[in-house]
Steps between C-alpha positions, in 0.01 A plus 500: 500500500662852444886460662609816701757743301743395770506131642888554515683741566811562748423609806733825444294587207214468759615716708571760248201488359337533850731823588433624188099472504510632889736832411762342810797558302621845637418376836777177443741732344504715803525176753772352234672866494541469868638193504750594202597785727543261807706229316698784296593692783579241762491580893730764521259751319178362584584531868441859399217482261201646660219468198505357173196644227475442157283774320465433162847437393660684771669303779476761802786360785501660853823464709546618850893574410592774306803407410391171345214686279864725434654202433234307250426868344802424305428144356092591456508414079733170594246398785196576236659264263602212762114525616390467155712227452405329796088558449557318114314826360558924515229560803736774649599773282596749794658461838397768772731477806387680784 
């Protein structure tokens, strides 16, 4: 009796695998990039956060104040890296406030 090539393995690995094989990986980054963006930013900002896309590895934010896409103009490279951080991998290379 042939044993399958996996019997055990964790159900994370599973999963990957699973993503993987079904091409659903951009589609979690851009779910986990909007909840990055969420936790990140707190209430304050995503009172005012109108749409959240990730194309490619381009995080487009839309805010309905224009002096808080002023304001977060300034910090864009700081937010990049604080999203990165937070995702556990570089997903978003480019912030596009608008």
């Amino acid at each position: 009796m042939a044993k399958r090539k996996n019997d055990h393995i964790p159900l994370s690995e599973a999963l990957q695998e699973f993503i993987s094989a079904n091409k659903l990986q951009k589609g979690i980054d851009k779910v986990d990039a909007r909840e990055a963006w969420a936790k990140l930013m707190g209430n304050g900002v995503n009172n005012y956060t109108t749409a959240i896309e990730l194309r490619g590895d381009t995080l487009f934010i839309s805010l309905s104040s224009s002096v808080l896409r002023e304001e977060l103009s300034h910090g864009k490279s700081k937010i990049v890296t604080m999203l990165n951080e937070e995702l556990g991998k570089e997903i978003v290379k480019k912030l596009v406030l608008r």
